[in-house]
C-alpha angles and dihedrals in degrees: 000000000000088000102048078052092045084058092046091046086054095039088051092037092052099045094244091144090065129078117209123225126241132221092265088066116126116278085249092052127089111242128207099187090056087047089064095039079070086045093055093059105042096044099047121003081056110064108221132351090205126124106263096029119104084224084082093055091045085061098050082055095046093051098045094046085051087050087051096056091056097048085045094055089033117135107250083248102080136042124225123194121205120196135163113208124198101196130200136192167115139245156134124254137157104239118178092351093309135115109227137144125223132208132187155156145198103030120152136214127179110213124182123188130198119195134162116256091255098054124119126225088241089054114126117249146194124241124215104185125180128153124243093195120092132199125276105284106009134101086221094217095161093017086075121330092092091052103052087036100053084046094060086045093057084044098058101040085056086063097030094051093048085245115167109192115225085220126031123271121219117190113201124203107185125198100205131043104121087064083069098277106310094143086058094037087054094045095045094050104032105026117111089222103054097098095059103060115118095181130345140203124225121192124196148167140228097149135020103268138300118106107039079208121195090217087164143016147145151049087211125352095279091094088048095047094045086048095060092045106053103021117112104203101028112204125155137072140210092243083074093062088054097061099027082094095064096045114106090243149070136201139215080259089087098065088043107050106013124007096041110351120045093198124139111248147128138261111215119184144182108239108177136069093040095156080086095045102132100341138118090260092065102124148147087256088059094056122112114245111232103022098087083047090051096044087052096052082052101051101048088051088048093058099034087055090042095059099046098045103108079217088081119118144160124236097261089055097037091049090048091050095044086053095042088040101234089138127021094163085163104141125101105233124215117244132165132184119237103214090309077297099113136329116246095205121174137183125243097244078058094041085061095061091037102054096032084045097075094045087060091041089057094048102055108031085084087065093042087054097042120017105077091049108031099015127229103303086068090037087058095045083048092052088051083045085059087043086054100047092048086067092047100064085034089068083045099051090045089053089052094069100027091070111050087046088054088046090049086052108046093049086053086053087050100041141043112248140036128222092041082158099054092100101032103042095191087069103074088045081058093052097039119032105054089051088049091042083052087046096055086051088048104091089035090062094036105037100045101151098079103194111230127198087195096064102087084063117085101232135170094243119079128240096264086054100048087047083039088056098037094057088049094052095041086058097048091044083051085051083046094050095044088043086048099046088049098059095040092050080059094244125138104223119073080102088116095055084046098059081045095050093050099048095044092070102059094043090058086053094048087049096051087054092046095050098057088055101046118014137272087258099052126112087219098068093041083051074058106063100032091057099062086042082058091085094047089029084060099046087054095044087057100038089056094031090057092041095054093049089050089047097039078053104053091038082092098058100042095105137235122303125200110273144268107036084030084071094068100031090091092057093035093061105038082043082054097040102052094037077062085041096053084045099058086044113050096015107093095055089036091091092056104035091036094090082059093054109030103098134117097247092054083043093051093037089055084051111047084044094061095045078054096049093039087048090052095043087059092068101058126097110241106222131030131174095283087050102036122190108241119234130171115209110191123189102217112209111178113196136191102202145335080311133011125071115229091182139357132189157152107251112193131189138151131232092227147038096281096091131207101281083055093059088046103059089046097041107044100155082066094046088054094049088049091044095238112156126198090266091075119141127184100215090048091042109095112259121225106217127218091265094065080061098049095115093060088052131191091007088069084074084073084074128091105163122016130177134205130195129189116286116201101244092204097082088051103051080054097058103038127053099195133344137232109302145181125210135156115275095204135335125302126262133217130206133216090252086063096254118149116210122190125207120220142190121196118207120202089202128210089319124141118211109020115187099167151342129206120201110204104199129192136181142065090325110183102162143355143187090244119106101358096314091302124136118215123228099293113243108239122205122188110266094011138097114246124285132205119208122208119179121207130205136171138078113240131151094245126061126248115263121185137145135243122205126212119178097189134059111267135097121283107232117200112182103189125208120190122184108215115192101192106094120213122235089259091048092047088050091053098053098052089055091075121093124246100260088065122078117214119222093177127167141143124252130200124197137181144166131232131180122190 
């Protein structure tokens, strides 16, 4: 049974359910095929979608000559507005956990609006926001090719349908989002048409397809209920929104609905195929068929649904009735797919009576079942049976992940390599799930005297049903509790123990029935109570299924944590998360079917499977072209100042808990171009400290242990005339107050492909021209004086100039980091030397100190 459900979860997961289109589907169809055909372009005739590179500028060009064939083809009912828009601007913001500020300039974003002839300027419109740039390194077929290329899709099937939208479209296509949202930032607080939206849309990527998953939305729970109504494929769910915060990641969703914008909206991502996720071997092949077909269906119903919602409002309107009171649609709701079936979607003031329902029900079904016959002293005994039996299932649960925690970390301990699943996923559910299963049977087989309060009463049932019911009740009491804690902590999700809870209570009475036909010991009856539990069963098996793919995926890009307990925290957490897993899955029929499955030989069998299956994982290999292992190669160029080289290197880390030895004995071609020998040692090899990784900020805080070996300086003195620098732009003045401001100007230099630069500056700081004169939180490190960090992105002909205030006697410390793309012959050389299970994120990166 769970494996006829495992095969429905992956069918569902991997969009087999949907057919793509091809480029023969009807003009008022969305197409898939002719989506990729936009991909295809954008991720590989154009060479580079990076700030710095002319392929982002390609792009721009691409999209805005596509948006000019459709005006040109559009129907004389509607308008359509084409504007390129070069942004500029300044401002604060906590990234990562980390308080920075971010300038820039010379971004571009390409918008198109559509609007019918009678409509008004005021009139409040729909966003639809996706990014054309793509990281450092990557073709960004998926981040965000798919994106940019699903939105011209939309766009075109809009003019092409004869569609007139009620309420004006704007399609956003954003330049900017990898440099943490600038291209967003610039449209929400420049463009002339930001005042107008009403709601907005913004796609991402983190995989390459799959789940079109809703991981945010609101403000408010409007987005959320318009999207269960309308989508076609409905996948996301309002647990995703609980942990998004902790996820080392952001979206253009931020400037829109909370840190800028304030506009309802809704945040739709690609989950699956992370293994790509902002790697070289992000292509068009890569792709998913049918998510991008999926994501389009979706989308047409979603704006089609938006513009005609009487909720619709523009900022000036939505401001006066928030202030007047009219709406305060404040409240997050709770929603959950039902394998991309329907949504159940449910409002908070529900969500009140539904997750405090089960822990009532819990606490009087011992006196339905006992008052009328045996009185209250026995229904009170009953209810510290159920007590009991939550415990119970409690141990269980715990057990469940214990030991296949104890079992991932005693194969690390045995073998020589950790992650061996990372590229075989189904390994990790053979290693894990039979332990866990064993784990859940644990506390049946061992604790075998169950104490009952009921037992001084003389009932009907014997003592192995009321054990039996004990043990039912104490797990759904155990579901009740969970629901019951995660609406009161003010989360959305819960929603899981919920389903549990419900159907919990129609299978025991299934069961009862079933019992006085054909016996507490038939397998009839047990048949009985599992068959009304498939549809929640299934549900489970999806939600956690799809969890533990997500999770097995990022592992790789986690980053790497400090050894040696870094070493064991992967398997830890896959071995965690799929013990819970095993837990929520199995865990409502085990109290009836345990007594089935609680001996020692299916104990020892679950056991012995798992030693075979931890004995074979080991000998697989954990990462493969399709999984690739991260690493970040850095080509480390200290200068003094515009031109001379104080220092140069190769600085070298990995993005997960195989550390760098490991890379060198499987990678020996790499060890010989860096010169290590077999006598390497990590403690004696010469670290390369977080400084060295200042211009990638705050990413660098993703590395643990980093090495850096010798780099030859004459290559770079030929291919560079002079470097970044920073010199005084005029003299310093000084106020009556006694502040002393300095005037700067910053110098990029003769390099080639900037992506970005990071000023680290340290010293009695009082004011700057940055962001409107406002200093961010200061970082504080142990033993320093505070530091500000201001990251600067954007090509232009003349240098950046700006001033810095101090209003106290001390020196004034600027540590610069620029990100340059172009990659030199020797570094070249030294990437090609790594195998292909191994995805190089490679730059240079120039650095230099100033004191003034």
């Amino acid at each position: 049974m769970y494996g006829l459900m495992s095969m429905v979860a992956y069918y569902v997961l991997h969009m087999k359910f949907v057919t793509p289109l091809g480029f023969d589907a009807p003009l008022d169809r969305f197409s898939e095929a002719r989506a990729v055909e936009h991909i295809r372009v954008l991720a590989h005739e154009i060479d580079g979608r990076q700030e710095g590179r002319q392929g982002l500028h390609d792009a721009a060009k691409y999209i805005k000559t596509q948006l000019e064939m459709l005006k040109d083809r559009a129907r004389s009912n509607v308008r359509i507005e084409i504007e390129e828009n070069v942004v500029n601007g300044s401002f604060n913001m906590m990234f990562l956990g980390h308080s920075l500020s971010l300038g820039y300039r010379n971004h571009t974003n390409i918008v198109m609006r559509v609007s019918s002839l009678d409509s008004k300027d005021t009139d409040p419109s729909i966003l639809l926001n996706g990014h054309f740039d793509s990281p450092p390194g990557s073709p960004g077929a998926s981040d965000c090719g798919s994106c940019v290329a699903s939105i011209l899709e939309i766009a075109r099937l809009t003019i092409d349908s004869g569609w007139v939208p009620p309420k004006p479209l704007i399609f956003l296509f954003n330049g900017a989002e990898e440099l943490f949202m600038l291209g967003s930032h610039g449209f929400i607080t420049t463009n002339k048409w930001r005042d107008t939206i009403g709601a907005f849309i913004n796609l991402e990527a983190s995989g390459s397809g799959g789940l079109d998953l809703v991981c945010q939305s609101g403000p408010g729970s409007w987005p959320s209920q318009v999207y269960a109504q309308s989508a076609v494929y409905p996948m996301g769910n309002s647990a995703a929104q609980d942990i998004f915060a902790f996820v080392p990641g952001d979206t253009d969703y931020r400037m829109f609905a909370t840190d800028f914008g304030n506009i309802p909206g809704l945040d739709i991502i690609f989950v699956h195929g992370g293994y790509s996720y902002h790697t070289s071997i992000d292509s068009v092949e890569r792709l998913l068929p049918g998510g991008i077909q999926a994501r389009g269906d979706n989308l047409l119903n979603l704006i089609k649904a938006f513009t005609n919602s009487s909720k619709l409002e523009n900022a000036h309107d939505r401001a006066l009735n928030t202030r007047s009171g009219v709406r305060s649609d404040d409240e997050q709701p709770m929603f959950f797919d039902y394998l991309s079936w329907f949504l159940v979607y449910y409002s908070r003031r529900q969500g009140m009576v539904f997750h405090y329902l089960p822990i009532a029900i819990f606490i009087l079904i011992p006196f339905y079942l006992r008052f009328s016959n045996y009185g209250l002293l026995c229904s009170f005994a009953a209810l510290f049976d159920f007590i009991k039996g939550i415990l119970f299932h409690v141990i269980g649960v715990i057990v469940a992940v214990i030991l296949p925690i104890f079992f991932s970390i005693l194969r690390l301990l045995l073998s020589g390599q950790s992650m061996n699943w990372f590229a075989h996923p189904y390994l990790a559910y053979m290693m894990f799930v039979p332990c866990s299963l064993a784990g859940m049977l644990i506390p049946r087989i061992f604790l075998k005297f169950f104490p009952l309060s009921q037992a001084r009463y003389h009932l009907k049932l014997s003592r192995e049903e009321l054990t039996e019911e004990a043990r039912y009740w104490g797990a759904f009491g155990l579901y009740a509790l969970i629901t019951m804690a995660y609406f009161y902590a003010g989360l959305s999700g819960g929603f899981l123990s919920l389903s549990l809870a419900a159907f919990m209570v129609p299978s025991w009475v299934f069961y009862r029935l079933s019992v006085k036909y054909y016996g507490h010991e038939s397998l009839r009856s047990a048949a009985l109570c599992v068959i009304p539990s498939i549809p929640c069963l299934l549900h489970s098996v999806y939600f956690t299924g799809f969890l533990v793919q997500f999770l097995t995926e990022k592992m790789g890009m986690m980053g790497s944590l400090p050894l040696p307990h870094g070493y064991f925290i992967p398997d830890v957490i896959v071995a965690a998360i799929i013990g819970a897993a095993t837990g929520v899955c199995v865990g409502p029929i085990l109290p009836v079917i345990g007594h089935w499955l609680a001996r020692s030989s299916i104990l020892k069998f679950l056991l012995h499977t798992t030693a075979i299956s931890l004995a074979i994982t080991s000998q697989f290999f954990p990462y493969s072209i399709d999984a690739p292992k991260r690493v970040i190669l850095q080509h480390t160029v200290v200068t003094a100042d515009a031109g001379h080289i104080n220092d140069t290197s190769y600085d070298l880390s990995v993005l997960d808990s195989n550390a760098l030895p490991f890379l060198f004995k499987h990678a020996p071609e790499v060890a010989k171009e860096l010169h290590v020998d077999s006598d390497f040692s990590f403690e004696t090899a010469t670290q390369s400290y977080r400084e060295s990784w200042m211009a990638i900020y705050p990413l660098s805080f993703l590395f643990s242990r980093s090495l850096k070996f010798p780099a030859n300086r004459d290559e770079i003195l030929r291919n560079y005339n002079h470097f970044p620098h920073i010199s005084t732009s005029k003299q310093d003045t000084i106020s009556v107050d006694g502040s002393r401001r300095v005037h700067l100007e910053f110098t990029l230099g003769s390099l080639k492909e900037v992506w970005v630069t990071v000023l680290n500056i340290t010293g009695p700081i009082s004011g700057w021209s940055f962001a409107n004169s406002t200093l961010p939180a200061p970082e504080i490190v142990e033993g320093a004086p505070p530091s500000y960090i201001c990251r600067l992105s954007g090509v232009a002909t003349e240098n950046w100039t700006f001033w810095l205030e101090t209003n106290s006697t001390g020196d004034i410390r600027i540590e610069v980091g620029v990100v340059e793309q172009y990659l030199m012959e020797s570094m070249k050389k030294l990437k090609g030397s790594f195998p292909e299970w191994v995805d190089i994120i490679a730059f240079s990166s120039f650095l230099s100190t100033y004191i003034f």
